[in-house]
Each structure stands twice: as structure tokens, then as C-alpha cells.
C-alpha positions in Angstrom: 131.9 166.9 3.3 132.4 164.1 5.5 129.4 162.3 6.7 128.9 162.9 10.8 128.0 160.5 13.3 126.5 161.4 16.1 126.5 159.3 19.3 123.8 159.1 21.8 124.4 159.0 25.2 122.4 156.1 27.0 120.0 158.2 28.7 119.1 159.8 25.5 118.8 156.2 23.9 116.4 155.1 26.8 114.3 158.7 26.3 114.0 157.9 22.6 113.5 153.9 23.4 110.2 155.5 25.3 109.1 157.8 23.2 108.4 155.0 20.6 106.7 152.8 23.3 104.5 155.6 24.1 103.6 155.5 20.3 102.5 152.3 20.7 99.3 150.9 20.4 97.5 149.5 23.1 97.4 145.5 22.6 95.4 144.8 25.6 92.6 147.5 24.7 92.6 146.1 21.4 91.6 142.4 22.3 88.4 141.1 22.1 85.7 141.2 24.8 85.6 137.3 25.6 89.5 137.3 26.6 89.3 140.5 28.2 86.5 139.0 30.7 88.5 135.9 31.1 91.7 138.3 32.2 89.1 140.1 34.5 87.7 136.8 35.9 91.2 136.3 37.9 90.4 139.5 39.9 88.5 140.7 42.6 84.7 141.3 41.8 85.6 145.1 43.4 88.5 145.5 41.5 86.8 144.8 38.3 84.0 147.4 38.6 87.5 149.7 39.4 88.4 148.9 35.5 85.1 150.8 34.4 87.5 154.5 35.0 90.4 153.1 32.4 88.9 154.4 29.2 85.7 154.1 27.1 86.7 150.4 26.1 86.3 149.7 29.8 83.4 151.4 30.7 80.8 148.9 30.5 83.1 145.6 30.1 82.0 144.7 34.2 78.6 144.0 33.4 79.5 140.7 31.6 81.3 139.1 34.5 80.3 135.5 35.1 82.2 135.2 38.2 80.7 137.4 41.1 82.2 137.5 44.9 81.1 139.8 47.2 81.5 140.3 51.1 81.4 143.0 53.5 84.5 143.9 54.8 83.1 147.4 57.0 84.7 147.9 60.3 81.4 148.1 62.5 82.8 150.3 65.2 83.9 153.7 62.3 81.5 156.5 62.5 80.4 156.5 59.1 79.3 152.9 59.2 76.1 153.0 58.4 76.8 155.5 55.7 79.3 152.6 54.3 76.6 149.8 54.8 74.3 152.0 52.5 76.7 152.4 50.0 77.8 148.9 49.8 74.3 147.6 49.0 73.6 149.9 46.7 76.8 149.1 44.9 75.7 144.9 45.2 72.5 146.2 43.7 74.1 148.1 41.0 76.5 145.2 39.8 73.7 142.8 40.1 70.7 144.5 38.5 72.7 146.1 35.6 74.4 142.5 34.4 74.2 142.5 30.9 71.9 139.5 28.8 74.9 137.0 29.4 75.1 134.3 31.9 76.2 134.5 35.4 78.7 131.8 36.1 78.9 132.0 39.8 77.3 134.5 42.5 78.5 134.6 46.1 77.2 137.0 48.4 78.6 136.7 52.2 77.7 139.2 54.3 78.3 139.7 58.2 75.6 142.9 58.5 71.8 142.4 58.3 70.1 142.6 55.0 66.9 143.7 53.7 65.0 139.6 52.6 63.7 141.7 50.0 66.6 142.9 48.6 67.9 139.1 49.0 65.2 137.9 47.3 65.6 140.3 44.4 69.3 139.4 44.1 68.9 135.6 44.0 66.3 136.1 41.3 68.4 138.3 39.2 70.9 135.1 39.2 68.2 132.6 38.3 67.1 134.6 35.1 70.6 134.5 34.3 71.3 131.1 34.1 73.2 130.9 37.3 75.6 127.9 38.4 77.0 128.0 41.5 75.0 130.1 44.1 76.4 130.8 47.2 74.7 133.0 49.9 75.7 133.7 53.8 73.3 135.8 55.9 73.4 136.5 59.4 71.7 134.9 61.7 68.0 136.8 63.2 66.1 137.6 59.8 64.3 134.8 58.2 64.7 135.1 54.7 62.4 134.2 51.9 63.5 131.8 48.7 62.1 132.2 45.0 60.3 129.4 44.1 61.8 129.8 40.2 65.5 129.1 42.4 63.8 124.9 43.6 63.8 124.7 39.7 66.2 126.7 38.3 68.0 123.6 36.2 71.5 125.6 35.5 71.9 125.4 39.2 74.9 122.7 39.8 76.3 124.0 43.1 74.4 125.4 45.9 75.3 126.6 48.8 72.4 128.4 51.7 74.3 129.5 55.1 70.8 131.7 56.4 68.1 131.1 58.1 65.4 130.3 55.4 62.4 128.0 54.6 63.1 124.8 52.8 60.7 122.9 50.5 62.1 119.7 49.3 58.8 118.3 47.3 59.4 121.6 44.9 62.9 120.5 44.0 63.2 119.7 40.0 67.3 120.1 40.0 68.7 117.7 37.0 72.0 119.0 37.2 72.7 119.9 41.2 75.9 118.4 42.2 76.0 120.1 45.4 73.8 121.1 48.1 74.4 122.8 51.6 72.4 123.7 53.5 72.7 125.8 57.1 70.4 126.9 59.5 67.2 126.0 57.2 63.7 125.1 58.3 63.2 122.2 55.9 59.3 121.0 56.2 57.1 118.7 55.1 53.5 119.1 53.1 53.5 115.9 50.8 56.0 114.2 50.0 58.9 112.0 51.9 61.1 110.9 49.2 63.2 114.4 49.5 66.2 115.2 47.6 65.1 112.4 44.9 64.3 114.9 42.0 68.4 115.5 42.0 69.7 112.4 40.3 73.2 114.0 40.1 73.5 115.0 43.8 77.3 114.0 44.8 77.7 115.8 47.7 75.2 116.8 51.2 75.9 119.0 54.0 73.2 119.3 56.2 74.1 121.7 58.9 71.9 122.7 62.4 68.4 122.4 60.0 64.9 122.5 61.5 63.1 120.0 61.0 59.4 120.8 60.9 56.6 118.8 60.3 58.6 115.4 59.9 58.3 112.3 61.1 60.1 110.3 58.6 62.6 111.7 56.0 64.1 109.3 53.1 67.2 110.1 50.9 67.7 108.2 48.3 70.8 109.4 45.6 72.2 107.0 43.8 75.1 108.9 43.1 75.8 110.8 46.4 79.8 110.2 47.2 79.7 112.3 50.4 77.2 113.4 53.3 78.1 115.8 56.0 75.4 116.0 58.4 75.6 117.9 61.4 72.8 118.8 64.4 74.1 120.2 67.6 70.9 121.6 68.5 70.2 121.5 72.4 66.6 120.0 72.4 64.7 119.2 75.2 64.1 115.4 74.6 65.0 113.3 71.8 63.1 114.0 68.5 60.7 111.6 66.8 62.2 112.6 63.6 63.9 110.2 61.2 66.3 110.7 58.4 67.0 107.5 56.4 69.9 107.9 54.1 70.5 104.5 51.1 73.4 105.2 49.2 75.3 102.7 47.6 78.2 104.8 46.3 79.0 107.0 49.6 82.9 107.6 50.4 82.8 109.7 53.0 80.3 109.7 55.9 80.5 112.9 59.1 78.1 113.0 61.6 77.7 115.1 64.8 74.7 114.5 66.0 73.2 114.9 69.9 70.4 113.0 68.1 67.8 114.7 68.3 66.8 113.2 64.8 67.8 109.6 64.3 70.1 109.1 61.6 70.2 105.6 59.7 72.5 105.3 56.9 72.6 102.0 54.7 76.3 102.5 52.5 78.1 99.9 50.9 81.4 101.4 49.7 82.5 103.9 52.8 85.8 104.8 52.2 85.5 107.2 55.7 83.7 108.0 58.3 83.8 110.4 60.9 81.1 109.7 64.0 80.9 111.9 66.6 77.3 111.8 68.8 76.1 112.9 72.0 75.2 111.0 75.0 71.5 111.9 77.0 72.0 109.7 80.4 68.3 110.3 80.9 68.0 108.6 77.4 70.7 106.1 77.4 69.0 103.2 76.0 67.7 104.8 73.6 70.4 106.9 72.8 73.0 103.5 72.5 70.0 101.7 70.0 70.1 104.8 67.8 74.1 104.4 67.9 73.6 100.7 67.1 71.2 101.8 64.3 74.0 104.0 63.1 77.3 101.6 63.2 75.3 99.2 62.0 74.6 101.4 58.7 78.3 102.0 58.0 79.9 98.5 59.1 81.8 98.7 55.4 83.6 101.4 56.7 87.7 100.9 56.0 88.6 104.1 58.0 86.6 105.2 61.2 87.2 108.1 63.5 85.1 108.3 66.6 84.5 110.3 69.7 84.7 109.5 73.5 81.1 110.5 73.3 80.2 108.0 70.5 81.7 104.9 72.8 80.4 106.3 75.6 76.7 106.5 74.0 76.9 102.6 73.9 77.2 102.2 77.6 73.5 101.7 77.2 73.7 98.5 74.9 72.6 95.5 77.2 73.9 92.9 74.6 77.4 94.3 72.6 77.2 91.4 70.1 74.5 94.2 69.0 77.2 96.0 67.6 78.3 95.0 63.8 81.4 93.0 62.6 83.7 95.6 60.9 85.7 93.2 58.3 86.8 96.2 56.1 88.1 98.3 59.1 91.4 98.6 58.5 92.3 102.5 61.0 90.4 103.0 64.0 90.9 106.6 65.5 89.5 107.8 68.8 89.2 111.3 69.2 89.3 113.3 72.2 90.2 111.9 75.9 89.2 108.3 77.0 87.4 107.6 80.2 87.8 104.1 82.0 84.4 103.3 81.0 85.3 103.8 77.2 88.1 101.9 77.0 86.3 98.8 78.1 83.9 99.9 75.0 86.8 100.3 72.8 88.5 97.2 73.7 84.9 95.6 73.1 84.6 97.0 70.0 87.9 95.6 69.0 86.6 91.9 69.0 84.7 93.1 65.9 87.1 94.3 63.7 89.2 91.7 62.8 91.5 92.9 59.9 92.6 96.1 62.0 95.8 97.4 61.3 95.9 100.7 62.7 94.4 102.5 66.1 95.1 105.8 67.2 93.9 107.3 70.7 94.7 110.7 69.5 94.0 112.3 72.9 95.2 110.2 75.6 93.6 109.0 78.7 91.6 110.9 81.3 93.9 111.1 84.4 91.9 111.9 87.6 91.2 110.6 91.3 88.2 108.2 89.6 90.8 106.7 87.1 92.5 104.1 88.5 93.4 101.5 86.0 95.3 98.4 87.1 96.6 95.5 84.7 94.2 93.8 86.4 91.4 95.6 85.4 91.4 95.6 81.8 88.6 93.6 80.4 91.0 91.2 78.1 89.6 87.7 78.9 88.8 87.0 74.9 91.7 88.6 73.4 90.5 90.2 69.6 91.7 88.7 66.7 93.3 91.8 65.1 96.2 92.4 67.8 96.8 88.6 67.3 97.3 89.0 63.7 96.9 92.3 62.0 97.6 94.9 64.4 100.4 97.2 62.7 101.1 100.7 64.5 99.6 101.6 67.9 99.7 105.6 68.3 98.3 107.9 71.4 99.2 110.6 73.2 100.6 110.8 76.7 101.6 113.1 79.6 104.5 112.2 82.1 103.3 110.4 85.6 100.5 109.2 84.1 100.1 105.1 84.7 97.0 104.3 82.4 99.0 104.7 78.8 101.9 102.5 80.3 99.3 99.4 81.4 97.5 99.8 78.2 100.1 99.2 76.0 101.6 96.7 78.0 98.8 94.9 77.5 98.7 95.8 74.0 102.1 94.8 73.5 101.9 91.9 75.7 98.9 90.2 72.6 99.6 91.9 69.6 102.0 89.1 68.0 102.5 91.5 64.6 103.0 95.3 66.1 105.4 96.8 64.3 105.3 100.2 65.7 104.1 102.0 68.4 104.2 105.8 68.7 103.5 107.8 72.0 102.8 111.5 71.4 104.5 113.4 74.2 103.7 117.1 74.8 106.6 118.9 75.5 105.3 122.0 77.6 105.6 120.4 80.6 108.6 121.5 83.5 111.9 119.4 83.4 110.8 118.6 79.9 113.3 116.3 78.9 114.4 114.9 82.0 110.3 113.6 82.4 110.6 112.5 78.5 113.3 110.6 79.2 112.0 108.6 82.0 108.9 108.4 80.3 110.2 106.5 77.4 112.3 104.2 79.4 109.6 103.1 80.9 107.9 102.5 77.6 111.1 100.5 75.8 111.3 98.5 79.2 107.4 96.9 78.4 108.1 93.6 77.0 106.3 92.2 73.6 106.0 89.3 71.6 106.5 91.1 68.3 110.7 91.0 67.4 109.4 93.6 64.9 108.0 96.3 67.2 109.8 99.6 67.4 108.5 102.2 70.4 109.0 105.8 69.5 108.2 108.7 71.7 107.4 111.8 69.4 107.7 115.9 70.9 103.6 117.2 70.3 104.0 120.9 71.2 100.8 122.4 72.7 
């Protein structure tokens, strides 16, 4: 009898196909726990404890995570918030306080709704007996909450990041390997010592952010290896503060400072790549205000690339003698930020007779036009003409609105000195009525401004609002 062959339809060939996946072992199960945890590191920290419900393999793999994130994400305004908010902390608590012997890699913990400081203080601790790395906590404002003193030596720690209102010792630091440090809304005091921050040789970047200072009169760091400092104090105090921070760093890079001074700020860098200034002015205070600002340009005068604020010239109305203010030789990009008065652009033009290698400026926000800004050719303090528009002046850029005169007479007279210009761009906002009728006229006017430089090209750019 003839052997017969049977032919499966392709519907029973994928059934069958199926079957003998389904009989299949499971190669993911099967691996070991290291790679498993590294497949589990790319998720979620919520998601991860959600693997504990796959199968006895899984059950208790989440407790050696070394990468923990956790935030609130509870909608305030449900009726079952509080029940939520319960639930969630207890859950933190659960993933934190039944971590297995192994280390913890990295913890964050940002949370929008008030916490217990005790429970806070329990969960940082947890981290520091597991050899943490990267700590990263964000607390409301309106509780002031209490720090371990194991975590000011904990020497795994090499990132460290405190956005909550907490108290700060710096003479109990011992942090050999700490490569970064912010700090927000801490009260960092004194009891011994002034020479903070110098038990963390490794420290490469500072963000100092609205601290307290308490108890200080004089406050020195000194990091050899610090490459950027972020340092910001937009307190509203009621006079200026005796308080002063002295920052000598000979590797810095990058330098940003907003500051309404109420602690004076000195900085000594040799290498600043950048640096963004942008400090308040106290016209009860203004001469001492302008020294402190003196104090500060003084400290960065390597700088090659320099933004600052209206505020910042304006602060050095105060300055009796601008010859005060240093000689930038590396400044190579000047940017002003936000809109110039009349005043400050007699500064800024001042301030251009000391940087003599300049090549670019940028008035990113224009020109303040009102009934108290009139400005005339005439009135334009160029009687010693700066050294950098004669020379080394490359691309002029700002930003302008149609009918106003003040951009037109500044860059004639920019145009009218600056022998090597090679380009000058006007930003021109194009929300305005009749649009391109205005543009057009505008940049006439512009192309019409004669120049010296047979290289200079005018361009007039759309900056939508």
C-alpha cells in the first residue's frame, strides 16, 4: 500500500508551529540573577516591583535593584487622596527597608506631598548602610528636615543632590569620592571651621541654590578640582549681608551667578571657559553694590565667553572710577541679556574699551523704548573708540522692533568704527500688524547705514514670539 501524504493547511501549520513554542522553555527565566537585574535596571522602579506577580523566579528578584526612582504622581484633588498618600509611603518604605545585603547604586526620592523627617531620615540611612552612590532627595518646602550624620561621611557617596529645607554642617564632611554636590534651600552654619567643602578633593561640580547662611562671616572654598559652580541667592533681604563666600579655583569652566548679593561672592579662576553673571542692583546700596560687582569681574577677567544681565551693567552705575573694572584679553563673545536702558549702554560701551580681542556681542533683547529713551547719534559716549570694533569685532546680533530709532543709531555707530564686521544680524519679531510691510522698511533702513567694513553683510532674521 502506497505511502500517504497528508498536507496541512497553513493554519494547521501555524497551530502546530505554537504548540511547540508553548513547549518551550523559558530562556529569560532561566538566566542568571545579575543579567536579569541589569534587564530590570532599564525600567521603572514601579514597574519592577510589578515583576514580583510573574512567577516564583520573580518573587523576590526587586529587592536587589541598585537603581531606585521614586516620585509621587497622586492627583491632590481625588477623594481617596490621602488613602493613596498612605499607600504610597508605605510602598517607599517597603522597597526601601526590605533591599536585600547588596548595594544600592542610586536612590532618588522626589516628592511633591509632605513627608514624615522621620521617615526621611530612616530612608536616607537605609541608603548609607548600603553603600549608596548617587543620592538624590526633593522635599517640599515647610518641614525642616533632619540629616544622618553617618550620610557627611558616607565615602561611597559620589553624587549628591539635597532639594529640602535641611541643616547643613560643612566641618563634618569627610567625602573622598563626592564629585557632585547640590544643595537647595539648606541652612548651612558655622561652629569651627571656615575652610568648607575642603575634605572633598574630587569635588567637580557646585550648585549652591537659595542657602541660609547662618552664623557666617567669612566662608572659603578651596577645590582644586572643581570645573563648574552654580551659585544662586535670590533671597529678598533687608540690607546687604556681611557674609562672604570666597571661591579659588584654578580649574573652573563654567561660572553662574544670580545673586541680589546679599552675600558677597569673590571668585579667583584662571581657566573660565563661561560665565554667566546676572546680579541685582540696591540703589540705596549702590556703591557698595558696584564694589562687590567690581570684586566679582575682577575674579573672572579670564573669562572667553561672558553673558550678563541689564542688572549686572546697571549695578556698576555706582563705580566712581571705571578703569576699576578689569581688562578682559581672553573675551572673545560678549552677550547681554534682557532689555538695555540708556544708562547701560553707556556701561556696555565702557566696558568695551576693556576687552580688546572681542569678536562677538550679542544684545539678545533689544533696547528699552519709552518716553525717557531718547537716544541721538549725538549722545553716544564714543569719544575713545575700543580697540575691538577697530580690529576684531566679527558679528554684531540684537534684537529689534519696527519704529524703534535706538537699534538703527547704535549700529550706525557700530558700523560706522568697526573696520572688520563681517556680519551683523537683527532679530525681528514677526507678531507685529503689517508684518512684512514694517520688516521690509525696517531692513532698508538697516542696509542703507553705511560701514567701513567691504565684508559686512546685514541680515534681518523672523524671531516669532
Amino acid at each position: 500500500m502506497a505511502n500517504l501524504i497528508v498536507l496541512k493547511s497553513e493554519e494547521q501549520q501555524r497551530l502546530s508551529k505554537l504548540k511547540k513554542e508553548d513547549r518551550r522553555e523559558d530562556l529569560i527565566s532561566i538566566l542568571p540573577n545579575a543579567i536579569l537585574q541589569h534587564i530590570l535596571s532599564f525600567l521603572p522602579t514601579k514597574d519592577i516591583i510589578r515583576t514580583s506577580i510573574l512567577c516564583k523566579r520573580w518573587k523576590n528578584l526587586w529587592t536587589s535593584i541598585s537603581n531606585i526612582d521614586l516620585w509621587d504622581s497622586i492627583d491632590i484633588t481625588k477623594s481617596d487622596y490621602l488613602k493613596r498618600r498612605a499607600s504610597f509611603l508605605d510602598s517607599v518604605e517597603r522597597i526601601l527597608l526590605q533591599h536585600d545585603d547588596s548595594n544600592i547604586e542610586r536612590l532618588r526620592l522626589s516628592f511633591k506631598m509632605p513627608v514624615n523627617p522621620t521617615r526621611v531620615y530612616s530612608w536616607i540611612s537605609v541608603a548609607i548602610k548600603h553603600n549608596i552612590r548617587k543620592l538624590d532627595v526633593s522635599l517640599p518646602l515647610g518641614c525642616i528636615y533632619s540629616l544622618p550624620c553617618d550620610l557627611f561621611t558616607c565615602e561611597s557617596l559620589t553624587e549628591l543632590r539635597l532639594y529640602m529645607a535641611c541643616f547643613f554642617n560643612p566641618s563634618l564632611i569627610h567625602w573622598p569620592n563626592l564629585k557632585e554636590l547640590h544643595l537647595s534651600q539648606a541652612t548651612i552654619f558655622n561652629r569651627s571651621s571656615t575652610q568648607f567643602f575642603s575634605s572633598i578633593p574630587l569635588l567637580q561640580n557646585l550648585v549652591l541654590v537659595n542657602c541660609e547662611w547662618e552664623n557666617i562671616r567669612r566662608l572659603s572654598i578651596s577645590v582644586p578640582n572643581l570645573r563648574c559652580l552654580i551659585f544662586k541667592q535670590c533671597s529678598d533681604p533687608e540690607d546687604l549681608l556681611d557674609c562672604e563666600i570666597v571661591v579659588r579655583v584654578s580649574n573652573l569652566v563654567y561660572l553662574n551667578c544670580i545673586s541680589n548679593f546679599s552675600v558677597n561672592l569673590l571668585v579667583s579662576a584662571c581657566l573660565l571657559e563661561n560665565a554667566s553673571i546676572d546680579v541685582f542692583n540696591y540703589e540705596e546700596a549702590e556703591e557698595e553694590v558696584s564694589g562687590r560687582s567690581i570684586r566679582m569681574l575682577n575674579g573672572i577677567k579670564s573669562v572667553r565667553s561672558l553673558t550678563i544681565s541689564h542688572d549686572s551693567l546697571a549695578s556698576l552705575s555706582g563705580v566712581r572710577d571705571l578703569s576699576d573694572v578689569p581688562v578682559f584679553q581672553n573675551l572673545i563673545h560678549l552677550k547681554v541679556v534682557r532689555e538695555m536702558s540708556r544708562d547701560t549702554i553707556d556701561i556696555l560701551l565702557d566696558m568695551m574699551q576693556r576687552t580688546p580681542n572681542l569678536r562677538i556681542l550679542e544684545i539678545a533683547e533689544g533696547l528699552i523704548q519709552d518716553a525717557e529713551f531718547i537716544l541721538h547719534e549725538d549722545d553716544l559716549n564714543f569719544e575713545t573708540i575700543p580697540c575691538c570694533l577697530r580690529s576684531h569685532l566679527k558679528v554684531i546680533s540684537m534684537k529689534a522692533i519696527y519704529g524703534q530709532e535706538a537699534p538703527i543709531h547704535l549700529l550706525k555707530h557700530f558700523l560706522k568704527h568697526s573696520a572688520d564686521i563681517q556680519r551683523v544680524v537683527v532679530h525681528y519679531p514677526n507678531y507685529t500688524s503689517d508684518y512684512m510691510g514694517k520688516r521690509e522698511k525696517f531692513e532698508n533702513q538697516l542696509l542703507m547705514l553705511p560701514r567701513i567694513s567691504e565684508n559686512c553683510v546685514i541680515e534681518v532674521l523672523d524671531q516669532p514670539l
